[in-house]
Backbone as JSON, one array per atom type, in Angstrom:
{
  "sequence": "XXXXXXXXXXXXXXXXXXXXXXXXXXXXXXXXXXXXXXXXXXXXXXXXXXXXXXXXXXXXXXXXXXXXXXXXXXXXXXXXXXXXXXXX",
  "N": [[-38.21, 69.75, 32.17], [-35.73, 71.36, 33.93], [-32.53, 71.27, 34.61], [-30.15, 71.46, 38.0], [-27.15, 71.63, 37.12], [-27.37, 72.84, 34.9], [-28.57, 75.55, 35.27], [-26.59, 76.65, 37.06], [-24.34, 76.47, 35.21], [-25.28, 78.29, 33.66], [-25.39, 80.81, 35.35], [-22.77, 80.68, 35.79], [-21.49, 80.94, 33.43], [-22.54, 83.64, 32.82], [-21.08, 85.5, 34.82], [-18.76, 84.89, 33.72], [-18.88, 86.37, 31.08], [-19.74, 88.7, 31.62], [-17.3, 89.68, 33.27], [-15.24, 89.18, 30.95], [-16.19, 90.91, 28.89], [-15.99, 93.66, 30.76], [-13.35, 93.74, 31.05], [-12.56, 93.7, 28.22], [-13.7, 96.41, 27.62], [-12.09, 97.88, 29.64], [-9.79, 98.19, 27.82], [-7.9, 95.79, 28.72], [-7.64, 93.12, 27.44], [-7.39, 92.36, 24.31], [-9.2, 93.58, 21.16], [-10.95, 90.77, 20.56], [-13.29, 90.62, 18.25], [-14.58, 88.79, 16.94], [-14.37, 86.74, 18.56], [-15.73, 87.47, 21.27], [-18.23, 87.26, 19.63], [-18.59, 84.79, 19.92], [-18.75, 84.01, 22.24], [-20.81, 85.36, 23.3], [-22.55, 84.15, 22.01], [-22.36, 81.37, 23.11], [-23.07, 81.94, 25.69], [-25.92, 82.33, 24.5], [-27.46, 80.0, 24.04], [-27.07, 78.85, 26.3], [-28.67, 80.02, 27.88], [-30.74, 79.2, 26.27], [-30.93, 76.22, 26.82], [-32.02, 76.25, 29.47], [-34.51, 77.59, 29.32], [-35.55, 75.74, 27.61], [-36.3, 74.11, 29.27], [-38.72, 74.51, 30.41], [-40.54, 75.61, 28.19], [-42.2, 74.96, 25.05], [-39.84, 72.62, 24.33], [-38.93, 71.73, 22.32], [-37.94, 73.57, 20.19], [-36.52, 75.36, 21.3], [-34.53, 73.77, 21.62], [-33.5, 73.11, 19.0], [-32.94, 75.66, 18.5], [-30.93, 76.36, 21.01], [-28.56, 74.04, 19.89], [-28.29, 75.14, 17.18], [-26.77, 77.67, 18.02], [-24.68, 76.99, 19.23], [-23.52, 75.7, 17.18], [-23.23, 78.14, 15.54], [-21.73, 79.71, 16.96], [-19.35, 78.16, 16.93], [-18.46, 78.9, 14.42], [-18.3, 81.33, 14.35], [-15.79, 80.97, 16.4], [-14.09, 79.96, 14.96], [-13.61, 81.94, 12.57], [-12.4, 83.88, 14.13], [-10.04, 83.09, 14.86], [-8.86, 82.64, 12.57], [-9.11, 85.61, 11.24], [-8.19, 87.29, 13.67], [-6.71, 86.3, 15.6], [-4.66, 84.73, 14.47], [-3.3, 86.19, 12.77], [-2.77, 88.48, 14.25], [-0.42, 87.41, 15.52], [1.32, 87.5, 13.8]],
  "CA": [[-37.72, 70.14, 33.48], [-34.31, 71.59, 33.69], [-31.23, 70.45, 35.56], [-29.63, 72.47, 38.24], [-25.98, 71.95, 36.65], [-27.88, 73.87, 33.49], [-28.68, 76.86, 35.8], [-25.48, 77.03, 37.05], [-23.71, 76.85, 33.94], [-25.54, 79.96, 33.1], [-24.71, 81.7, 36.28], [-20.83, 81.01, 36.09], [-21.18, 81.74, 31.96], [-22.67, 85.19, 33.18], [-20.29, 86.26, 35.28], [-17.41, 85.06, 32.86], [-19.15, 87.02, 30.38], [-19.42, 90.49, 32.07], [-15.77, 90.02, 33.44], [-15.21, 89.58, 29.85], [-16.84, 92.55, 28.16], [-15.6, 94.82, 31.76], [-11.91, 93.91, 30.91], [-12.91, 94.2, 26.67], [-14.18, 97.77, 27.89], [-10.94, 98.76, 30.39], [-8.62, 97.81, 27.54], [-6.9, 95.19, 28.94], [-7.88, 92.82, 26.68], [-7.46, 92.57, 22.84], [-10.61, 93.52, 20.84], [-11.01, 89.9, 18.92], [-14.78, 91.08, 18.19], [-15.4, 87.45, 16.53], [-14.51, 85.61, 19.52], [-16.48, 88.01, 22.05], [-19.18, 87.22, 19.54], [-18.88, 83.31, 20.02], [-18.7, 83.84, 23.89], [-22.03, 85.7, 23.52], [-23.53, 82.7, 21.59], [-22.49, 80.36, 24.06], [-23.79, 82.62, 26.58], [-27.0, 82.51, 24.57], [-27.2, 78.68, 24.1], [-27.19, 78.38, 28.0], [-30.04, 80.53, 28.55], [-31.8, 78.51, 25.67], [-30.82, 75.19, 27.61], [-32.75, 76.49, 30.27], [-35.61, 77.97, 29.31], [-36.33, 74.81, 26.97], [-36.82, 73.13, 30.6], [-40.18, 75.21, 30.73], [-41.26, 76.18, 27.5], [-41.71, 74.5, 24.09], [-38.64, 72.15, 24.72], [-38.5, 71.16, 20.86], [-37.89, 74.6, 19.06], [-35.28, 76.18, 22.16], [-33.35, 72.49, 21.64], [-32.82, 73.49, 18.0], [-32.13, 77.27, 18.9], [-30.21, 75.74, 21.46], [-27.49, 73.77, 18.87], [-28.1, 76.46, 16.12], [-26.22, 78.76, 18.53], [-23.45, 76.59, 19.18], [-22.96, 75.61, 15.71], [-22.89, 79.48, 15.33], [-20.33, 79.79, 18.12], [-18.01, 77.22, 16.51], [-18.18, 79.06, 13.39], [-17.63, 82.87, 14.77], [-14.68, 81.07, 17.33], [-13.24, 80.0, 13.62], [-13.08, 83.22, 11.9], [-11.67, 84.79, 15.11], [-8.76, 82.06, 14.89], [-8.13, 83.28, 11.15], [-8.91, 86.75, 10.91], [-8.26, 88.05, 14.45], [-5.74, 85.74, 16.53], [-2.97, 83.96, 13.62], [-3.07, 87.93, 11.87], [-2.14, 89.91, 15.44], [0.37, 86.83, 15.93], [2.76, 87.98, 12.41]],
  "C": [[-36.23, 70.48, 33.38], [-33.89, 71.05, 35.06], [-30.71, 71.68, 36.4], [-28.06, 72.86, 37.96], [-26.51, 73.01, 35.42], [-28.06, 75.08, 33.89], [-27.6, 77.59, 36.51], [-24.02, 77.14, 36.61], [-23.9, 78.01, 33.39], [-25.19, 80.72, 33.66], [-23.05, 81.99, 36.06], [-20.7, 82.09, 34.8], [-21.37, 83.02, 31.93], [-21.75, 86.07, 33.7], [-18.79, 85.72, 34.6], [-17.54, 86.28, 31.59], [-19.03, 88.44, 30.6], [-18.24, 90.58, 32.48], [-15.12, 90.28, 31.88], [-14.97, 90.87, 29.3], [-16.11, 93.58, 29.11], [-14.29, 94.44, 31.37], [-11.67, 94.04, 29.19], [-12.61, 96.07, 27.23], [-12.65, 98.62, 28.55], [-9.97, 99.01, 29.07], [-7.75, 96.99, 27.82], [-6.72, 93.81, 28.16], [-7.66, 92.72, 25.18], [-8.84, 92.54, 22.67], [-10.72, 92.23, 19.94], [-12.6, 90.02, 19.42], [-15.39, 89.83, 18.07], [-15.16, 86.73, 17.13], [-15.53, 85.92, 20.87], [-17.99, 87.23, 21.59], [-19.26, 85.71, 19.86], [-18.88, 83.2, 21.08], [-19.99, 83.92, 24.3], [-23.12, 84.69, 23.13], [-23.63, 81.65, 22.55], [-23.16, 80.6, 25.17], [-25.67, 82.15, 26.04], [-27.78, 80.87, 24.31], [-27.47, 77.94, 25.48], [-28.73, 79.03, 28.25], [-31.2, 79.8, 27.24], [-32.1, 77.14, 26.39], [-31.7, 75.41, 28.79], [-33.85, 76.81, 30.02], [-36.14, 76.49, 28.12], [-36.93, 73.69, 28.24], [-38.48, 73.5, 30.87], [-40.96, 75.58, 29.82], [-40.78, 75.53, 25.86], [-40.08, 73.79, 23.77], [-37.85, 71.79, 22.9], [-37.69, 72.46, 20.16], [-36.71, 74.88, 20.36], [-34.45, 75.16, 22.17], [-32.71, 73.12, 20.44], [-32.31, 74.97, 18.02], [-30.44, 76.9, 19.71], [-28.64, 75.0, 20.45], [-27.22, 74.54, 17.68], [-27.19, 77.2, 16.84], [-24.77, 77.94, 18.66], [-22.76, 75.8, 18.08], [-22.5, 77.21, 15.33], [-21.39, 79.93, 16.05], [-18.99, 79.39, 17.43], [-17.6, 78.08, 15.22], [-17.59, 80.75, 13.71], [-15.78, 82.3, 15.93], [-13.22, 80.55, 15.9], [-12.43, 81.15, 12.61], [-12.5, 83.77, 12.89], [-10.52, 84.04, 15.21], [-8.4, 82.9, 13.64], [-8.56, 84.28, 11.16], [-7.7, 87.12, 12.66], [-7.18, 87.15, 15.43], [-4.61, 85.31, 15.46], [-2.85, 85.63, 12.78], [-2.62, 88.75, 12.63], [-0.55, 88.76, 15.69], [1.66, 87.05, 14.71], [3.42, 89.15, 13.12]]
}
């Protein structure tokens, strides 16, 4: 059964996400590509959190932390390639 803080964790994460990407897109933004991509993981992490409320809860748990182990590791390389390299 899911939680309704879990469904509206996804909602907010959605609309942080497309503000995101729409200010990526204007330019106003820097492109750090490998932190967009760890935004998108976390993004996708939420919608696993949820849908494990309804469907095979075992396998979308481990999707679920696979993604934010992924996250941690793309918000790493975007620290060392792409944020301490624009900061010289």
């Amino acid at each position: 059964m899911y939680q309704i803080s879990e469904v509206l964790n996804l909602v907010f994460d959605s609309i942080g996400l497309l503000i995101t990407l729409r200010l990526l897109w204007s330019g106003l933004i820097p492109k750090f590509y490998f932190l967009i991509f760890s935004f998108f993981c976390v993004w996708l992490s939420n919608i696993f959190t949820v849908v494990e409320g309804f469907w095979f809860p075992d396998f979308f748990n481990i999707l679920e932390h696979s993604f934010y182990f992924i996250s941690s590791l793309f918000f790493l390389v975007s620290l060392k390639k792409e944020i301490l390299v624009s900061l010289r």
